[in-house]
N, C-alpha and C positions, 0 to 999 in steps of 0.2 A: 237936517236931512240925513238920512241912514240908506244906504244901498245894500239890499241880502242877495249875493250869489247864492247862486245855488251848487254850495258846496259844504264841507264840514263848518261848525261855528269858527269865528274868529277868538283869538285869546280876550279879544276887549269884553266878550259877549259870555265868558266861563268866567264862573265864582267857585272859589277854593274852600271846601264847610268841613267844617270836626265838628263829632259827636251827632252827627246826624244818622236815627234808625238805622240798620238794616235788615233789619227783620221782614220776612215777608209781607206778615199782617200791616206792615205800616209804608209800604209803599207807593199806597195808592193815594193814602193822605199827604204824602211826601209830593205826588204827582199834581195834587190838588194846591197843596198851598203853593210851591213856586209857580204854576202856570197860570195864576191867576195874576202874576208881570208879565206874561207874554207865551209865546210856542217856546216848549221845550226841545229841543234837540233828544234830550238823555240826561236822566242820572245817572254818575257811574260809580258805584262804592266799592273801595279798597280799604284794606288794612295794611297797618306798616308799623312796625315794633309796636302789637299791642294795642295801638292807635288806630282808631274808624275814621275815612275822612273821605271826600267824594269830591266831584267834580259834577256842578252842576249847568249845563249848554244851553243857553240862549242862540238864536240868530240875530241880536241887536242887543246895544252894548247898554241903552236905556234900561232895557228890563231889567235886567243882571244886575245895573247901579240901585233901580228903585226895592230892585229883590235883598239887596244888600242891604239899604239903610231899613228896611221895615222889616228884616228877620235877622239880622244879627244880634246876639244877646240873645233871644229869646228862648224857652227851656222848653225841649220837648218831651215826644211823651214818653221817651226812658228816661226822662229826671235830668236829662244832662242838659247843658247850656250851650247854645249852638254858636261857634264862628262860624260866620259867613262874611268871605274876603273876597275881592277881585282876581283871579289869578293871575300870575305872574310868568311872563313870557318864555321859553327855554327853546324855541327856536321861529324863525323866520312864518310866517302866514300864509307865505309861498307856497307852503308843506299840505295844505291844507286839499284832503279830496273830495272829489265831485261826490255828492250823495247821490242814495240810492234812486230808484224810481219812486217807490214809495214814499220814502222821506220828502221827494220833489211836490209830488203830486200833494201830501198834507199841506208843504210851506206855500203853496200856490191857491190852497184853496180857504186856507186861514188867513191870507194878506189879500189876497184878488179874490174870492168868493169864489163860489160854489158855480154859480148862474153864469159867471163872467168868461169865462173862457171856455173851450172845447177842443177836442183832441182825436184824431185819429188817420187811418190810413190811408194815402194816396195810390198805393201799390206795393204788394209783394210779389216778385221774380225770382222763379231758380234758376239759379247759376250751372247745377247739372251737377251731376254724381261723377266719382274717380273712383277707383279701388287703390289703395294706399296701405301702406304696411299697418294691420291691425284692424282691417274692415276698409266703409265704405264711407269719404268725406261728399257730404252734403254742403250745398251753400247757396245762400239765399241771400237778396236784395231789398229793401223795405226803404219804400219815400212818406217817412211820416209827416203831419200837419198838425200846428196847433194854433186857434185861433183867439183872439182876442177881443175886448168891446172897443172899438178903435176912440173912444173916446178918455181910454187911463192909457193909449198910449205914446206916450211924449213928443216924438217924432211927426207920428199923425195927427198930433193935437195940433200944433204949431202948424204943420203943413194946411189943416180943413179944418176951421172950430165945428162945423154942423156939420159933424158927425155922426149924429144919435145914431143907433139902434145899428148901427153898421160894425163890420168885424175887420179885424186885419189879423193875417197870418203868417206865420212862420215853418217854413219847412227844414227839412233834415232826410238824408240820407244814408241808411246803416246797413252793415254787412254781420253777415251772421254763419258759421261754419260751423260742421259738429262730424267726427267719426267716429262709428258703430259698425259693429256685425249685423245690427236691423237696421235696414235701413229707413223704413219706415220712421223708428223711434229716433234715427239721426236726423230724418228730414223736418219731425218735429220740434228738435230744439235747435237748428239752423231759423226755423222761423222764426221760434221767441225770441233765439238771440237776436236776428237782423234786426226787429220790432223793438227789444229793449234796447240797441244799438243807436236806433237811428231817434227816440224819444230821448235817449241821453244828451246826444250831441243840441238837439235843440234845449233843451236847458242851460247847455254851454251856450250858446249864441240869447240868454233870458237873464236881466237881472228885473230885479223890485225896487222901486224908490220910496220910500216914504217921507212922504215932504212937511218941511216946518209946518204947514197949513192942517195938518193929520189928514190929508186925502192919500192915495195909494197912484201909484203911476207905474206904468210898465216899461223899460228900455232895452232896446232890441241891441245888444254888442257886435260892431261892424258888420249889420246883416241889413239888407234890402230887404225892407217890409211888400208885404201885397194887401192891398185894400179892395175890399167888395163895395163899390161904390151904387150900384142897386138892387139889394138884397139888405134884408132887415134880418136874414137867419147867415149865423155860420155857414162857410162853405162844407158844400158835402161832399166826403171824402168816400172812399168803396165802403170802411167800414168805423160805427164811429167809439167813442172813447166807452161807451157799453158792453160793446161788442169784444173788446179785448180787456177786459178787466178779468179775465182768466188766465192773461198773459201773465209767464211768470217775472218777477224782477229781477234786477240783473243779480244779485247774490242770488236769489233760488236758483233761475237758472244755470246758472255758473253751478251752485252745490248738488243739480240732480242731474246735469250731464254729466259730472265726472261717474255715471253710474253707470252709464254705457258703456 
């Protein structure tokens, strides 16, 4: 059984490679051969006296092992002969940060499907405008939702087997501030934020199980599920997981407020 936070890979899950491309043109073939043991996180190529050598991110410590035994030795296509090792710890796990929206939203829909879950808005609230040294602080409230097939989820498995076709969901509530001389364009990325805010925190309270049996299970971290017990569709939320895929993630956000 393997359990993926939804946070950076773990060290069990990163292999340590020399002599692996970095050239442009062959990244994509780089991207191809390792992902076909599992989701990638990232390749990340560095040099170091001279030396090419990369680190490449699994979220499960299988892939990385089985990526290890079937590409190590093997020569690529600048001629060289590739190490591919397990990497080697240099500090605690603990260290390890929550990923982005994006990065959430791939690991969820490559381990739990596509069809399987649904996400979106309960509620945004403004908190009200201040004038503040530098412009005008905006700030916003956002109760996000995201639902699941309550039949991969562990808790509700145990609790009801006849299940089908019914969802359980988890909420989060986020906060979102932003100061500008427009306030307009402040009150706009107080939204995002709250909205990117409050979908992060629920990935905090989401792990993935995958169990010896190769099925997928979903476990909710000290959080009180809610189950729609007559309803075969997701709960609906004001607005759903369509409707914000314009939002921006929490690095854009964060990199196009500070423009204001």
């Amino acid at each position: 059984m393997s359990v993926i936070l939804f946070k950076s890979p773990p060290i069990e899950a990163t292999l340590f490679c020399e002599n692996l491309p970095i050239e442009v043109e062959y990244q994509e073939m780089l991207y191809e051969t390792f992902s076909t043991f599992g989701l990638l996180n990232g390749i990340f190529n560095f040099e170091m006296e001279g030396r090419l050598f990369a680190f490449v991110k699994y979220y499960v410590s299988f892939s990385a092992q089985n990526a290890r035994k079937a590409l190590h030795g093997n020569t690529g296509p600048n001629g060289k002969r590739w190490s591919v090792q397990m990497a080697k710890p240099r500090k605690k796990n603990d260290d390890r940060m929550a990923l982005g929206i994006d990065k959430s939203v791939e690991v969820l829909n490559y381990y739990v499907g596509v069809g399987n879950w649904n996400s979106g808005i309960r509620s945004l609230v403004s908190e009200g405008m201040e004038k503040v040294d530098g412009g005008i602080r905006c700030s916003y409230s956002c109760q996000a939702i995201m639902s699941f097939r309550s039949e991969m989820c562990i808790a509700k498995k145990r609790e009801d087997e006849a299940s089908n076709g019914q969802w359980t969901s988890i909420e989060a509530e986020g906060k979102g501030s932003r100061t500008g001389k427009d306030s307009k364009i402040a009150l706009g990325f107080a939204k995002k934020l709250a909205i990117t805010d409050a979908r992060k925190k629920i990935f905090e309270k989401l792990a993935i199980v995958l169990l010896s049996n190769g099925k997928v299970a979903l476990h909710f971290l000290n959080e009180e599920m809610h189950s729609d017990e007559d309803t075969i569709q997701p709960p609906q939320p004001l607005c759903d997981n369509s409707a914000i895929e314009c939002i921006l993630s929490d690095e854009n956000a964060d990199r196009e407020a500070h423009m204001l």
